[in-house]
N, C-alpha and C positions, 0 to 999 in steps of 0.2 A: 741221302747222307748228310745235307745240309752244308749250307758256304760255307764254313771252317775247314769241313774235311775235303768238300768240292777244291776247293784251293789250293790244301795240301799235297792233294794228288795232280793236281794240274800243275803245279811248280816241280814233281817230279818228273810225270809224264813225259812232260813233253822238254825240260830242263829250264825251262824259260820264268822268270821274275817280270817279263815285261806284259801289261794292261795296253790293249788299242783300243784307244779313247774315238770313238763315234758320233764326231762333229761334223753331220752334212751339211754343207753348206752350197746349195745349189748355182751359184752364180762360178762354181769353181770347177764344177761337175764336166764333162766330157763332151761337146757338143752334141754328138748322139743323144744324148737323156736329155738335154735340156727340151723341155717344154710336155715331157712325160709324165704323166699324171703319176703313176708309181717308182716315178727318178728317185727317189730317196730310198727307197726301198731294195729298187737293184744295185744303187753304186753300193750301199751298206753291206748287201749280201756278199757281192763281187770282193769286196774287199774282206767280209767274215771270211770265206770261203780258199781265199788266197791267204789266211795267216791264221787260221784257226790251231796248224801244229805248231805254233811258234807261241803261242801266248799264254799266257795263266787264266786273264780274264778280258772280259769286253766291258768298255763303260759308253754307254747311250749318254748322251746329256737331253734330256728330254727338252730344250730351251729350240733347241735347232729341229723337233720334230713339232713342236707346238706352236712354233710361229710362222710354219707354214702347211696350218692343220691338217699335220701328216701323222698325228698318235693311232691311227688304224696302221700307216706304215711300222710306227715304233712296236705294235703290237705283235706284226706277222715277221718283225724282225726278231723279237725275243725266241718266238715261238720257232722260226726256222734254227736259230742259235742250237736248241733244247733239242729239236730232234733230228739235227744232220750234225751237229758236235758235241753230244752229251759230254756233263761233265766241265764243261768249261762254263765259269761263272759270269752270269752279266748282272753288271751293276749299274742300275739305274741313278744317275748324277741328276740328283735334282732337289738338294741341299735343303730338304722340306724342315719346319721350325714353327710347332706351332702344337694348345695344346688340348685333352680333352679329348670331345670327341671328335673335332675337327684333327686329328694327329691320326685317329683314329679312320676317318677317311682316307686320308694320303697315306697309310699302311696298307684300305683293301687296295689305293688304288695302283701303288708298286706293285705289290705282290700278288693281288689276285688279278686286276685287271692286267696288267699286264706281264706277270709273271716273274718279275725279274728274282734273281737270289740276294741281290741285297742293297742298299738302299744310300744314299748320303742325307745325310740331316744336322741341324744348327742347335750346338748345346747353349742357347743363348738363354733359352727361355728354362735350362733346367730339368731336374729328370722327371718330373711328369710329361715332359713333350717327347722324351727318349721314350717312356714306357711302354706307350702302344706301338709299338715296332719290333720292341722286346717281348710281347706276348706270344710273335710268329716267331719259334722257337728254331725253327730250321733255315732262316731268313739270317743277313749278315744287316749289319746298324753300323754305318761308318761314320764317324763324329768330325766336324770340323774339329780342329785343334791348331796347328800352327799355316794356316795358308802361303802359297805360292805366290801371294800378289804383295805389293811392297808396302801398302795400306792394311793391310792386316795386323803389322804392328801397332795400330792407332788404338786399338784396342786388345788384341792377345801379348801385349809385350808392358802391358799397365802391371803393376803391383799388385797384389794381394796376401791380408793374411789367410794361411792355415795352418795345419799342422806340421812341426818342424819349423814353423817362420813362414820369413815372406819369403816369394816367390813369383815368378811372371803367371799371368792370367793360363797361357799356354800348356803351362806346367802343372798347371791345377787342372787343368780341362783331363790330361793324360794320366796322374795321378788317383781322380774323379771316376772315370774309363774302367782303368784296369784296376781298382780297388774294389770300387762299389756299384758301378752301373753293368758290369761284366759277366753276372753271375750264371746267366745261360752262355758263357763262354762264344757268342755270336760278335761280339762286338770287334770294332777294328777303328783307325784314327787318320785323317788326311793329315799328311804332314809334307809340305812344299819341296823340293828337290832346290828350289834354289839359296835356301838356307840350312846348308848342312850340318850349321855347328848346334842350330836348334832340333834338326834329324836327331844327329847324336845324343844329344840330351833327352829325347825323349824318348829313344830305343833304350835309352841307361832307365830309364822310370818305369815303362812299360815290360820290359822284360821282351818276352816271343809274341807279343800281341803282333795282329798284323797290320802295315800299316799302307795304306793308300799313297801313293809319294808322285802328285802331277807337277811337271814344270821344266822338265826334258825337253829336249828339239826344238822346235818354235820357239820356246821360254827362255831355254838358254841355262838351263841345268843342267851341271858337270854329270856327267855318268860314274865317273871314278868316285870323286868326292860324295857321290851319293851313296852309292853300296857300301860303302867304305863306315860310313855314317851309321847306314840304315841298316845293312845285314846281322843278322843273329849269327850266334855262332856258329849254325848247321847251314850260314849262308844261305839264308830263304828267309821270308818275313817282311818281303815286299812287294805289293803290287805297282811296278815303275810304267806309270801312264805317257805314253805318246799318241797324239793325237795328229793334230796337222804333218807334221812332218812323215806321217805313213801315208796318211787319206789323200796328201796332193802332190808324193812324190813322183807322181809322173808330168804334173805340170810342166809345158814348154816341150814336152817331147810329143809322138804320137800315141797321143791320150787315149783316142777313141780303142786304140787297141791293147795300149800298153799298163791301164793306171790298176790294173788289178796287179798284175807281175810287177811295177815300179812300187808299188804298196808293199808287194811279200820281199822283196829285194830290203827294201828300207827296214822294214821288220827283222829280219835276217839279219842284217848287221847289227841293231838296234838290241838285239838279243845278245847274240854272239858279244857285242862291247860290254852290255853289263854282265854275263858269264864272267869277262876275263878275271874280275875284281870281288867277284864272289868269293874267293879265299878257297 
């Protein structure tokens, strides 16, 4: 069907706007798995498996399977995703920027090596580094644009001209997106949850594009103030990433038995709060 439409139907599906972001991080993991050669592999699944009806998409951050050379883990992770939850999309976070044929590499190696439906990448370098990622037609291309981090302004919040005037870097990036780099309709924008009024502004430019929005839970991103911002009319049109606060919501309790159900528990509500504001 490809990630546009994979998305569409998973935000119906199952009713849920919310992304579980998959950041293992072993020293947080369950005493059981620690020291397990495939630890990352079963808390990840344990966890797919406890919130797979609750979510739209899954986001890997390939940072946390590569620095503890677990990417065969990340592999049989996609691959389990694909054929015990069809239809729900994972999106490989691993904010690739670069161009040629080297862009062209880090496209087979999202997508074919390890299979994922779509990708994050850095519009730093411009749209020859989008383009090989645009050639996998049924693949999603999620573009930095306004980040979650407070240093992001240092750069997306600088001036620019174009058309119509000036405008912030941000605003160009989103404009850029959903004008011109958009035309296989696969494309989508991260845009930070804890700057709503720039969410807003770029749901006003973008129109229904979809947009990636981490910065929830741990970060400290309003939930209300997000959807509010960020939803389309027909209420959908975001992917709302929480990460730590699903993966270690059982910390402090009895882990060994409970972090999978403290996981779907935290998921659950996490869902259920951004519904309320869905409109």
């Amino acid at each position: 069907m490809g990630f546009t439409n994979d998305l569409a139907a998973a935000w119906a599906r199952n009713d849920s706007l919310l992304c579980v972001g998959l950041d293992p991080d072993p020293a947080r993991f369950p005493a059981a798995l620690r020291g397990r050669g495939d630890a990352i592999l079963e808390f990840c699944r344990a966890i797919v498996d406890a919130t797979a009806d609750l979510a739209c998409a899954f986001k890997p951050q390939i940072a946390y399977f590569a620095a503890h050379r677990a990417e065969d883990q990340l592999e049989a992770l996609i691959r389990h995703i694909h054929e015990k939850h069809p239809g729900i999309p994972v999106i490989l976070d691993a904010k690739r920027g670069d161009i040629g044929a080297t862009a062209e590499q880090y496209a087979r190696e999202a997508f074919e090596r390890y299979g994922a439906d779509a990708l994050t990448v850095n519009p730093y370098m411009g749209y020859d580094s989008i383009e090989p990622y645009l050639a996998w037609r049924d693949r999603g291309v999620i573009i930095l644009c306004r980040t979650s981090n407070a240093g992001g302004a240092d750069l997306q919040f600088l001036d620019v001209d174009g058309a119509g005037g000036r405008k912030r870097l941000y605003q160009h990036v989103a404009e850029l997106v959903a004008t011109k780099w958009n035309a296989g309709g696969q494309c989508a924008l991260v845009v930070g949850a804890t700057f709503p009024a720039e969410l807003a502004e770029v749901r006003r430019i973008v129109g229904d594009l979809p947009l990636l929005v981490p910065g929830i839970g741990a970060q400290g991103g309003d939930i209300e103030a997000t959807v509010k911002a960020g939803r389309t009319a027909a209420g959908t049109g975001l992917m709302i990433n929480s990460s730590r606060a699903i993966l270690y919501a059982g910390t402090g309790k009895n882990a060994d038995e409970v972090y999978a159900a403290a996981a779907r528990q935290a998921a659950l509500e996490t869902r259920d709060a951004i519904n309320r504001w869905r409109g």
